[in-house]
Structure formats: structure tokens, C-alpha cells
C-alpha positions in Angstrom: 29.8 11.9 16.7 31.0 8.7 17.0 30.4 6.6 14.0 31.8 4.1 11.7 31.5 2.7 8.2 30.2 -1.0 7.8 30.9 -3.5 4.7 28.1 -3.2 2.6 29.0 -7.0 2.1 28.0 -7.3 5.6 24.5 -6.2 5.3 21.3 -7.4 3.4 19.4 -4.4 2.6 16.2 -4.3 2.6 14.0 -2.8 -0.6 12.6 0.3 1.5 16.4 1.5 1.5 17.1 1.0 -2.2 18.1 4.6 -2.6 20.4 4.7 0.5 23.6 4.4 -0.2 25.6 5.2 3.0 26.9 2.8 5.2 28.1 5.0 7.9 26.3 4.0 11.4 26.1 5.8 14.2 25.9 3.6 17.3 26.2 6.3 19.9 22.6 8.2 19.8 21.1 4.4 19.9 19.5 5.0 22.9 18.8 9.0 23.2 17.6 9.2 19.3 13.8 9.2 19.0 13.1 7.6 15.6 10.4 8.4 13.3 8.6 6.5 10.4 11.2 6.3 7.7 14.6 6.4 9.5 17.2 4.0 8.2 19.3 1.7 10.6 20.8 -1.4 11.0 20.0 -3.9 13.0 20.7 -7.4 14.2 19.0 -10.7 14.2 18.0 -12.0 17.5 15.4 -14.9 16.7 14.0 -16.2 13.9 9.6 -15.9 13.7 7.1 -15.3 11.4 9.5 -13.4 8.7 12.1 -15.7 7.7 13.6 -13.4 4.9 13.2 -9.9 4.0 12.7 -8.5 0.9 16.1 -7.0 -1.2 16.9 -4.4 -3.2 16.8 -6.2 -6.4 13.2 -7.5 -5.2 14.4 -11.0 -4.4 13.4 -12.6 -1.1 16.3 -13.3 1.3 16.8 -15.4 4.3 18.0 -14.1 7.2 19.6 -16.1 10.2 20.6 -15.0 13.8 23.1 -12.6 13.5 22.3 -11.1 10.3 22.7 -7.8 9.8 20.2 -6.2 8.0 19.7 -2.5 7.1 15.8 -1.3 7.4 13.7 1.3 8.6 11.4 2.5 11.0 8.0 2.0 10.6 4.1 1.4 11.8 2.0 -1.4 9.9 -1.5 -2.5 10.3 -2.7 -5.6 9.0 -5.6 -7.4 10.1 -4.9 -11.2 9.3 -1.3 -10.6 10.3 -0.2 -7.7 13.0 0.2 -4.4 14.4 2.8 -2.1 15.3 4.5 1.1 15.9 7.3 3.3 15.6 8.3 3.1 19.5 8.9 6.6 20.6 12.1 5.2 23.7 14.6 3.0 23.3 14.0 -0.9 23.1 16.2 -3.7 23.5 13.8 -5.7 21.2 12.7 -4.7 18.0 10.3 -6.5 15.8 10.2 -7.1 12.0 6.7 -5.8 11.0 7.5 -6.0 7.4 9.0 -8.5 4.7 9.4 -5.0 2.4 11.7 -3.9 5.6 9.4 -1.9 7.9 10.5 -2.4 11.5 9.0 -1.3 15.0 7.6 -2.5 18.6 4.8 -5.4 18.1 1.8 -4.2 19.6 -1.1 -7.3 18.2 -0.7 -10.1 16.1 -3.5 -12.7 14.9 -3.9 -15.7 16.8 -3.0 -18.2 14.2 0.5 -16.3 14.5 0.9 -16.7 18.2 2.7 -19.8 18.4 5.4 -18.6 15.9 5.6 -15.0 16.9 7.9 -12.7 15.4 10.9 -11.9 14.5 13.1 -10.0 16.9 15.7 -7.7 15.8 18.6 -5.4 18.4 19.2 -1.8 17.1 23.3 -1.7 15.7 22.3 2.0 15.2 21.2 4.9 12.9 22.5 5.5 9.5 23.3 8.6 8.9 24.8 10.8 6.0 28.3 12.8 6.1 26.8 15.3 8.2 25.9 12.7 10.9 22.1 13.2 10.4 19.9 10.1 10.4 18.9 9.4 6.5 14.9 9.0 6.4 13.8 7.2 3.4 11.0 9.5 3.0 12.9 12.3 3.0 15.4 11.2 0.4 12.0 12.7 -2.1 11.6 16.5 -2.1 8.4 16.5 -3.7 6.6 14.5 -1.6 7.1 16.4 1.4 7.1 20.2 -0.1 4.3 22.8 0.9 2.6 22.9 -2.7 -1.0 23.2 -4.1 -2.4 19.8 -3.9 -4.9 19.5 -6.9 -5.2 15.7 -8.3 -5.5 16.9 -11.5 -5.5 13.9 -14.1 -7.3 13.4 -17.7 -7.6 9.9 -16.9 -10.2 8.1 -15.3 -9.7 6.9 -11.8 -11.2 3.5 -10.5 -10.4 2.7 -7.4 -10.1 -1.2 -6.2 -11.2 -1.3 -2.5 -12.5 -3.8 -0.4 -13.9 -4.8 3.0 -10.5 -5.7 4.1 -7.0 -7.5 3.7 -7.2 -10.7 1.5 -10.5 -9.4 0.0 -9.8 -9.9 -3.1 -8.2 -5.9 -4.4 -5.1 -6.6 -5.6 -6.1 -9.5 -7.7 -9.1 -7.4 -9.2 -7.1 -4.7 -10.3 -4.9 -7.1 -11.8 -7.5 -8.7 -13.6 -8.8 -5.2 -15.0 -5.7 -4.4 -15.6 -5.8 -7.2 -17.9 -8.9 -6.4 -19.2 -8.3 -2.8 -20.4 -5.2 -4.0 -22.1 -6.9 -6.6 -24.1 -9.6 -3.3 -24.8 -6.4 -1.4 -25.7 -6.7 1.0 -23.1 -3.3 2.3 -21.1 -3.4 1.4 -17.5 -2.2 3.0 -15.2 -1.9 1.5 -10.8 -1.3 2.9 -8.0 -1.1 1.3 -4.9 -1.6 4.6 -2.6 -1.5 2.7 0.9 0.1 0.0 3.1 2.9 -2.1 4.2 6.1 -2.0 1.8 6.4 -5.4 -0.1 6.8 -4.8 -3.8 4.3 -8.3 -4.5 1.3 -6.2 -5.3 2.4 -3.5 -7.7 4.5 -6.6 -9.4 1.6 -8.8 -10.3 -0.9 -5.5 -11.6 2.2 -4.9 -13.9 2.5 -8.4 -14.8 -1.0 -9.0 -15.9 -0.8 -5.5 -18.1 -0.5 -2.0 -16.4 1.2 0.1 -18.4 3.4 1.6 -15.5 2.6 0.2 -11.6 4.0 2.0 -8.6 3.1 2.3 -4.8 4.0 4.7 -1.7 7.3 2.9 -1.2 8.5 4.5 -4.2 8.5 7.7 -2.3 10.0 6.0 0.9 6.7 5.5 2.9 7.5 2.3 4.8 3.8 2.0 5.4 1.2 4.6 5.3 -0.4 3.6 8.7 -0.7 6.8 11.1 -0.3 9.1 8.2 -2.3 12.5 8.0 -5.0 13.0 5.5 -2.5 16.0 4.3 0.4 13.9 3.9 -1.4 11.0 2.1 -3.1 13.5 -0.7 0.7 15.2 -1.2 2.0 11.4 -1.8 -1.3 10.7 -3.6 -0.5 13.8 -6.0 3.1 12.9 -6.3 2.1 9.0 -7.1 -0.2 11.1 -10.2 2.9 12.5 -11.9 4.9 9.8 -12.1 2.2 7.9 -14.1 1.1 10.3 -16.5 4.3 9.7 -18.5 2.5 7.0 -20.4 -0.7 9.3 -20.2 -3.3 6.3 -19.3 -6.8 6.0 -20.2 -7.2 4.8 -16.5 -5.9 4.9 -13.5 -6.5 2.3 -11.1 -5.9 3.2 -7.5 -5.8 0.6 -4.6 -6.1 1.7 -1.3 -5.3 -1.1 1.3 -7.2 -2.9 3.8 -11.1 -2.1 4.3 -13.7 0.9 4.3 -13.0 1.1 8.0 -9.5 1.2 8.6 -7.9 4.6 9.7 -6.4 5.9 6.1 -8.7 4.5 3.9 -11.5 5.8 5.9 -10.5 9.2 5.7 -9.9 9.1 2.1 -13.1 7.8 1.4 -14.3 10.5 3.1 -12.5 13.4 2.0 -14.7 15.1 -0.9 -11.4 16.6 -2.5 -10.2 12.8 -2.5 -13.4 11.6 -4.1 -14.2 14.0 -6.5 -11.7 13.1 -8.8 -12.9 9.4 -8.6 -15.0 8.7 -11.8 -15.8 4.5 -9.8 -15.1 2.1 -7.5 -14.5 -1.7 -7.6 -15.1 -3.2 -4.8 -14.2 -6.9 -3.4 -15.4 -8.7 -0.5 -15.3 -12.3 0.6 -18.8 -12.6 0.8 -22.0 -11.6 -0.3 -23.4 -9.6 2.8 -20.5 -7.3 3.2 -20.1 -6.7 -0.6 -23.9 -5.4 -0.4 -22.9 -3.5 2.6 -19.5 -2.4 1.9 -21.2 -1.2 -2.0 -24.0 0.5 0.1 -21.7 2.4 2.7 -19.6 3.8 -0.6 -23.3 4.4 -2.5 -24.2 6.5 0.2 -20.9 8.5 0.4 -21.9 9.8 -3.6 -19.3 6.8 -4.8 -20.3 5.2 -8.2 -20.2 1.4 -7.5 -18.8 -0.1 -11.8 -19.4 -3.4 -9.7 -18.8 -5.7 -6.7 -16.4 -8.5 -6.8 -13.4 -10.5 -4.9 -13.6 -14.0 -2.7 -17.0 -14.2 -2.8 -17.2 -14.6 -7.2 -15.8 -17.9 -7.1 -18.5 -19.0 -5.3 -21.9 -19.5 -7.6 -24.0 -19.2 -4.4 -22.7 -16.1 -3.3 -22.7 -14.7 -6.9 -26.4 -15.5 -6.9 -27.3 -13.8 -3.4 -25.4 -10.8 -4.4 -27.7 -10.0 -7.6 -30.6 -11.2 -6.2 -30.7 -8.6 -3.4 -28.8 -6.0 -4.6 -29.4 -4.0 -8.1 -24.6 -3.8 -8.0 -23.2 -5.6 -11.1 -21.6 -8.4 -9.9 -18.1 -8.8 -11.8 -16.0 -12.3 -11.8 -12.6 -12.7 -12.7 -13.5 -13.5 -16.3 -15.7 -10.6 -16.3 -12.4 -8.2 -15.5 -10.5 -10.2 -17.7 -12.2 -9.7 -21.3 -12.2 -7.3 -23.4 -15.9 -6.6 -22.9 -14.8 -5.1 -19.4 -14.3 -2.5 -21.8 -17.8 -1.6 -22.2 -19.1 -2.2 -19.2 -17.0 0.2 -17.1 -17.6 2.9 -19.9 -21.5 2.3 -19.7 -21.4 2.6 -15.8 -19.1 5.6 -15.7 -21.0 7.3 -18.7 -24.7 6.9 -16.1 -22.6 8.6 -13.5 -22.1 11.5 -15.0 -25.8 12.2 -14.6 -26.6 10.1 -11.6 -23.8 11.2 -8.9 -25.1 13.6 -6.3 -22.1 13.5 -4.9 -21.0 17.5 -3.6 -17.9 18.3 -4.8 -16.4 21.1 -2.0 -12.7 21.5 -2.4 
């Protein structure tokens, strides 16, 4: 193997790799080495686009330049109002930064208001790799979340999950604002944000505005969760579980990226095992006909609707069509917010318990 050692000096890491502490790169299986999602290397920058900086170790934002080096890892994103790509499966000669968090791959679409700027191309240094010479994958680096074990999402808390009708639909900010909510209730809050694109933003403003503990996939070294099995997302999902019940929460919120139709997040809505454990559902849209839909299509998988909510609440319209034709509890930001939040989610989860026809067959 030929390989060398790099100053770390040299390098701006991004967060994805903040337990990787090597610096030994391996420039010679560059072009025979197949990657897969989660494998670290460095890389060099061609041209600047869309991502100006990358996010660091120490959750800062940092520019990079042409030439920068930075250290990242393989991986696939989808994101609606932004782009898609993939892990490539040959050598390229152009890579693309899909990723602020530090998930990179080949571009495959981006949105159109993106075009002119495009993205931001990146040339493979090569693989880093431990004192062995094998190629560190970030996902890797955590036993637990890759071991053959009994998978049984066992919690005493209450899950809510905070989904949506798609990116920018208003989820993150909801959970935060429940978040809020329970803690002015006194309730410990627990969040989990179990899919999407590594960038640390999300889980930072749910703990901000009052969960207890907040934590997301990255913490386990997923770059993203796009193309991940059902299997593999319900070992991360039970691994995510352990690490919050150390503050033993009242609830758990869970968010689950993107909308009801996306690849992961339609399988996990519809995997009974998944949704068993789920005691309700927030969910946001931008406006009122697909938060009646969105509510309906999760009503008639056996899902208990504790109210609809996103975009569409700040507008009194919207708010108005919603509960006039629909019988789903519309909830705004100051609804989530107070303490009274309190009472409703305990009233709705408490009608639940004799209302859900949901099967349970695990």
C-alpha cells in the first residue's frame, strides 16, 4: 500500500468525520476502490457552487476555496427543493458536494432555481484509511448500529412523530415548537431526527427551543439515510432509542425527513412494526389541501393524526379551510408553544387508545 500521512492543519474536516481521527491517505486504490455510503476521503476543491462552506467538527460553518482540502465522506442525498445524488459505483474525475454536513457523490438532479449556480465540484486525493490500510467508514466506526440483534423499539415514552408532505413543510420547526411546549408542561422531551442529509441545524434548534437530549442518524455515521433498507433504518432507529432514554422522556418526538412519499419515509410509514410503537403524528404541510390529504393518507394507514400544522398556519385562510372541511385539529405555532399543548396531545392520545384499528403484526 502506498500511503501517506497528511497535516491535519491541512484539511478542514467535515462534521460527518468527527470521530475519525486518522490522517493517513491512500492515493493508490483511487481509481480501482469502489466506495460505499460512509467511506472517509479527502478531496480537493475544483470550483466553487452552491456550497460555499462545509460544516466542521466543532459545528461551525466554514468556507472553502479552490484548492481546499477537505476530508468527507461518501454519500447519497435526496432533497426535493435542492438535489439528488449518489454514491457512484466507478471512478470519477468530478465529484460533487451533496451536502453542507459533508456528504459527497456524483450529481444526478438539481432544482431549477439552482441551475445557474450549480454545484460544487470536488477531485478525489484518496481514501482514508486506518493502520491496517482499510478504508475507515463512518458508519462503521458504531458496532451497535450495524450488529445482527433483536430489533424491538421498546420505549416507556410516548412517540409523536413530526412528518410532513415534504422538505420545507414546516417539521422541524413544529417539533421545535412542541418541544417547547412540553417543557413549559414540564414534560422531558426527547428528538430524534431518524432520517436525511447530515447538517447538524435541525437537531440544534429542537434542542434549543427545549428537548431534553436531541440527536439524529449522523450520530451513528449515516451521511444520509437515502437508499437505506427498511432493516438497516429500524437497527439505527433502535440504536437512536438507547441513547435517549438516559434522560427517560415523557416523549419522544421523532422526525422523519421529507414527505409521506419519499422512499424511506414511505416504507416506515408503512411498516406495522415501525408504527405500532407510534402513540401520534404531527403533521405539517404548506397548504391546506395536502394537510387534509397527507392527514387522510396517515388516517387510513391506522396513524392517530394529535393535529395538522406547518406553512400553511400562518395563513388565517388556510387555517379556516383546513377546519372547515376536515374534522383534524388544526395546531399553530402558539398552539405548540403553550403549555396547554399539554392537554391537548394527552386528550388525543388518550381517544386513541380506543379508537385505533390499527393491526399490530410484528
Amino acid at each position: 500500500m502506498k500511503s501517506y500521512k497528511i497535516n491535519s492543519n491541512r484539511i478542514k474536516k467535515a462534521i460527518i468525520c468527527k470521530q475519525v481521527n486518522s490522517t493517513i491517505i491512500d492515493k493508490q486504490i483511487k481509481r480501482t476502490y469502489v466506495p460505499k455510503a460512509g467511506d472517509v476521503a479527502v478531496f480537493k476543491v475544483k470550483e466553487i457552487g452552491k456550497h460555499t462552506r462545509i460544516q466542521s467538527v466543532g459545528g461551525n460553518n466554514k468556507y472553502i476555496l479552490p484548492d481546499d482540502l477537505i476530508m468527507a465522506v461518501f454519500g447519497n442525498r435526496y432533497a426535493t427543493g435542492q438535489m439528488e445524488g449518489h454514491v457512484p459505483d466507478t471512478y470519477h474525475t468530478t465529484y460533487h458536494i451533496l451536502g453542507q454536513g459533508g456528504a459527497i457523490g456524483v450529481l444526478k438532479s438539481m432544482h431549477e432555481k439552482y441551475e445557474s449556480v450549480g454545484p460544487t465540484t470536488l477531485s478525489l486525493v484518496g481514501y482514508v484509511v486506518d493502520e491496517s490500510g482499510h478504508v475507515i467508514n463512518t458508519k462503521y466506526l458504531n458496532d451497535e448500529t450495524i450488529a445482527n440483534k433483536p430489533i424491538s423499539l421498546h420505549t416507556n415514552s410516548k412517540i409523536i412523530l413530526s412528518l410532513g408532505t415534504s422538505m420545507d413543510s414546516g417539521k422541524t420547526t413544529s417539533a421545535a415548537f412542541l418541544a417547547r411546549g412540553l417543557k413549559l408542561a414540564r414534560k422531558k422531551t426527547a428528538y430524534i431526527k431518524l432520517t436525511g442529509t447530515v447538517y447538524t441545524k435541525d437537531k440544534s434548534m429542537v434542542r434549543d427551543y427545549g428537548a431534553n437530549i436531541s440527536i439524529d442518524f449522523s450520530d451513528f455515521g449515516f451521511p444520509s439515510t437515502y437508499m437505506s433498507s427498511i432493516g438497516e433504518l429500524l437497527n439505527l432507529y433502535e440504536s437512536l432509542l438507547e441513547q435517549v432514554k438516559s434522560c427517560n422522556p415523557d416523549y419522544i418526538i421523532v422526525e422523519i425527513a421529507d414527505g409521506l412519499l419519499q422512499r424511506e419515509t414511505y416504507a416506515l410509514i408503512h411498516n406495522k412494526k415501525f408504527m405500532s410503537k407510534v402513540s401520534g403524528a404531527l403533521f405539517s404541510s404548506a397548504d391546506s389541501m395536502s394537510a387534509i390529504s397527507g392527514a387522510d393518507l396517515l388516517t387510513n394507514l391506522g396513524c392517530n393524526i394529535v393535529g395538522v400544522t406547518g406553512l400553511f398556519t400562518t395563513s388565517p385562510l388556510l387555517i379556516n379551510e383546513v377546519s372547515q372541511k376536515s374534522n383534524y385539529t388544526v395546531l399553530t405555532g402558539e398552539n405548540l408553544m403553550s403549555k396547554e399543548i399539554i392537554d391537548t396531545l394527552e386528550k388525543k392520545l388518550n381517544y386513541s387508545k380506543f379508537e385505533n384499528k390499527m393491526a399490530v403484526n410484528i
